[in-house]
C-alpha positions, 0 to 999 in steps of 0.5 A, spaced: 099 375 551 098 369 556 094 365 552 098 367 545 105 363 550 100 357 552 097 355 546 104 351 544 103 348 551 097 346 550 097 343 543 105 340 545 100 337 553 094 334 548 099 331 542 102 327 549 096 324 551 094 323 544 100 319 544 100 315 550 092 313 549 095 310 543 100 306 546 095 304 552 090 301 547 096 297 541 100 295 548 106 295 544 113 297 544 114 303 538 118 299 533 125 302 530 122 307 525 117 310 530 122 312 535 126 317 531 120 320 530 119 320 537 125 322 538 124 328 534 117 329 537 120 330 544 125 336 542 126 341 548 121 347 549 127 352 546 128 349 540 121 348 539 119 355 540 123 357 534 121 352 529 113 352 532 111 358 527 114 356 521 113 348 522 106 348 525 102 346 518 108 340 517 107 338 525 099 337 523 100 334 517 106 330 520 101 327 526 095 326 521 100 321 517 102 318 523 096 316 526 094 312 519 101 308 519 099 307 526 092 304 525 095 301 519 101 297 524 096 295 528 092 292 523 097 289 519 100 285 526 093 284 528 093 279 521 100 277 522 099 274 528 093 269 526 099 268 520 104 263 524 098 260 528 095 257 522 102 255 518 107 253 526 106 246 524 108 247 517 114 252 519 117 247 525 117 241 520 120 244 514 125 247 520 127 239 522 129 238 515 134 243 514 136 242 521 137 235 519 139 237 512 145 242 515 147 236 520 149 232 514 152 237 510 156 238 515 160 231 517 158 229 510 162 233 505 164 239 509 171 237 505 169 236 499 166 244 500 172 247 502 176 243 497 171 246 491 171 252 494 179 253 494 178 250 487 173 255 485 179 260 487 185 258 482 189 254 489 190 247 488 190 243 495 193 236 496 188 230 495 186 228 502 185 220 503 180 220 508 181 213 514 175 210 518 180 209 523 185 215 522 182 222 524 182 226 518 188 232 518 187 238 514 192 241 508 196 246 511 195 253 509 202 253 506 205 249 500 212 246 504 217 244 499 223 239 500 230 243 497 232 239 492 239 235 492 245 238 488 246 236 482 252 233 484 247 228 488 242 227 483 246 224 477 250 220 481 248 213 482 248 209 489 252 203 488 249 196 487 243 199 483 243 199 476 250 201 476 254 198 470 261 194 472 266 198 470 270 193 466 277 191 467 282 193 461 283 187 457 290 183 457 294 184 451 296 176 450 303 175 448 304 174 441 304 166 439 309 163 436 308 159 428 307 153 428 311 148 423 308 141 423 314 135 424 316 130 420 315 123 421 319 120 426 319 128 429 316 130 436 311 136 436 314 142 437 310 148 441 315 152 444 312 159 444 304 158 442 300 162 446 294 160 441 289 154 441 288 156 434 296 156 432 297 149 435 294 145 428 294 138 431 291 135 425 296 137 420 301 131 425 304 125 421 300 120 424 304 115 428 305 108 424 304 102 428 308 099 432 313 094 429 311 088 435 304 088 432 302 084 427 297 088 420 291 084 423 292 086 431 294 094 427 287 093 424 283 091 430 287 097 434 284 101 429 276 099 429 276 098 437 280 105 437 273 108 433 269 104 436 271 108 443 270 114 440 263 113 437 260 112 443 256 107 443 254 105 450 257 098 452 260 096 446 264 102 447 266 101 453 268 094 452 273 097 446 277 101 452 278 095 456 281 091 450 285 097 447 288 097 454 288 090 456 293 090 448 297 095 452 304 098 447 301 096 440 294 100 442 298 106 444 300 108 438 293 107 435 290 112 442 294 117 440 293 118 432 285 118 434 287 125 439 291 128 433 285 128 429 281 129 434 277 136 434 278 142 440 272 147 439 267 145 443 265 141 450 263 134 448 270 134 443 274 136 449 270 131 453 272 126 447 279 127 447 278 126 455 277 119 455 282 118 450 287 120 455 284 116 461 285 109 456 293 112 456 292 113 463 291 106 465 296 103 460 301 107 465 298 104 472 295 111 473 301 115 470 297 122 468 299 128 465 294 133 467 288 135 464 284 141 464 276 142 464 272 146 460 265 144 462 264 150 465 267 154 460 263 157 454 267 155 447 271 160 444 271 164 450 278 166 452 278 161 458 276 155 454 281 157 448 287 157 453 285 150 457 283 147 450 291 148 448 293 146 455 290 139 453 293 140 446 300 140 449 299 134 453 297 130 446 303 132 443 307 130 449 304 123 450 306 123 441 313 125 444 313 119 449 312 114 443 316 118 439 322 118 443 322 112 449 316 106 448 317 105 441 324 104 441 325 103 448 323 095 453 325 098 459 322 105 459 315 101 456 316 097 462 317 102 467 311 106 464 306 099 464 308 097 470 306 099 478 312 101 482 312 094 486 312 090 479 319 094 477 322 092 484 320 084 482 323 084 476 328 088 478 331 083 484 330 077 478 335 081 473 339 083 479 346 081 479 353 082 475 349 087 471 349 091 477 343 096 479 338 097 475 336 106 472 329 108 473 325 105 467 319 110 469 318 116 463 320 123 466 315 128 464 318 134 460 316 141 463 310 145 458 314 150 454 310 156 454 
């Protein structure tokens, strides 16, 4: 009876020492799948009792294989220490260049990894511009977007760019009245013409010469007078001068070559200019008014309406002749003279004939 209760202690005490003799001789410590099965082999001695008839054939089988695994450890370590031995050089210069390779990687394309990484995801990220003198700031997790203006904002244009003047309401201009051309011997009559185009100058009667002049001096007039319109440099210039120096007979000659004269474009104006200067002088400097149209496009409305000023003041110097020069000394006189030349030749024919009127012509106001 004593001896049936010993023999699971004796058989539990030699599997012991069994098991430390081969901890002594490998100096190890039990890897991680042995320890369970030591675990298990150290149960109590109650749990033990009840298990010991019916696993005693699995517990002989159970140490005859842990002995061959244990042999068969012992073996395999004792061939893997002599492995890293021989192969520690090779393993420790591949280890440098993934040491190295990782570095690079690293500072290197780092980005560039994260960004095909979240490409590879379906999320878009921002392009980043990468500065050698700016640290690089990483996208936020987060997409921030700007509210958009209203629409009231967006359709509305700032002022000064590419906004259209609005342009101003056109003015009815008032309408003109007709024109009927005179007769000979007849003034111009512009009363109420408001059109450039209305005031046809060139359907005038041309004035005949005057009666003090001879056929020969009326032919000369003629040829000085185109001869200044042509022109031609000097020779032009010196007919002006004569047509002036020949005073009452040209005026008449000066006149007819602004009546058939254009008014549509820059340089005819001009022309009709410097006719009206030549009459200006015969009057020691008595002028009518003139408006330019150098800085006017041709048939703008603005050049339109100086062109038909200057046409009323062709048509009043036609007047003067008409009414006064030709037919009256005293009123040629006090046009071709200066004021000091008027008060000599007044004192001279002072006298019983008491004091003299003004000869100097008077200007009669545009009728519009």
């Amino acid at each position: 009876m004593t001896e049936d209760k010993n023999n699971p202690r004796t058989e539990r005490g030699a599997r012991i020492l069994e098991e430390l003799k081969a901890r002594a001789a490998s100096k190890e410590t039990p890897s991680a799948e042995e320890a369970p099965q030591e675990e298990t082999s150290t149960t109590p001695p109650s749990r033990e009792r009840r298990r010991r008839g019916s696993t005693r054939e699995k517990s002989s089988s159970r140490r005859s294989e842990r002995r061959a695994s244990k042999r068969g450890k012992r073996k395999g370590k004792e061939e893997g220490e002599e492995a890293p031995k021989s192969k520690g050089g090779l393993i420790a210069a591949v280890a440098g260049v993934v040491i190295l390779g990782g570095a690079v990687w690293w500072f290197g394309f780092r980005d560039s990894g994260e960004n095909g990484i979240k490409a590879s995801d379906g999320e878009t990220s921002p392009p980043s511009v990468v500065e050698e003198s700016v640290p690089e700031v990483e996208p936020p997790p987060f997409e921030v977007k700007a509210p958009s203006p209203p629409p009231e904002i967006e359709e509305e244009a700032l002022p000064g760019e590419d906004t259209p003047p609005i342009p101003s309401a056109p003015s009815i201009p008032r309408p003109s009245a007709d024109f009927t051309p005179p007769g000979p011997g007849e003034v111009i009559s512009y009363k109420g013409i408001t059109d450039s185009s209305v005031l046809n100058l060139a359907s005038v009667p041309l004035l005949p010469k005057w009666e003090g002049s001879t056929d020969e001096e009326w032919a000369d007039i003629q040829a000085d007078v185109a001869l200044f319109a042509a022109d031609e440099g000097v020779r032009s210039t010196r007919a002006g001068d004569r047509l002036v120096q020949t005073g009452r007979g040209a005026f008449p000659g000066i006149v007819n070559s602004m009546l058939r004269g254009e008014w549509n474009t820059k340089g005819a104006v001009r022309n009709q200019l410097s006719l009206n200067d030549l009459l200006a002088k015969m009057g020691k400097g008595t002028n009518l008014g003139w408006k330019s149209t150098e800085l006017l496009d041709p048939g703008s409305p603005e050049f339109m309406e100086a062109a038909l000023f200057d046409k009323k003041v062709a048509a009043q110097w036609h007047f003067f002749w008409v009414r006064k020069f030709s037919v009256d000394d005293a009123q040629w006189e006090g046009f071709a003279s200066n004021e000091k030349e008027r008060k000599k030749k007044a004192a001279e024919k002072a006298g019983a004939a008491g004091p003299l009127k003004d000869a100097s012509p008077h200007t009669e106001d545009f009728d519009d």
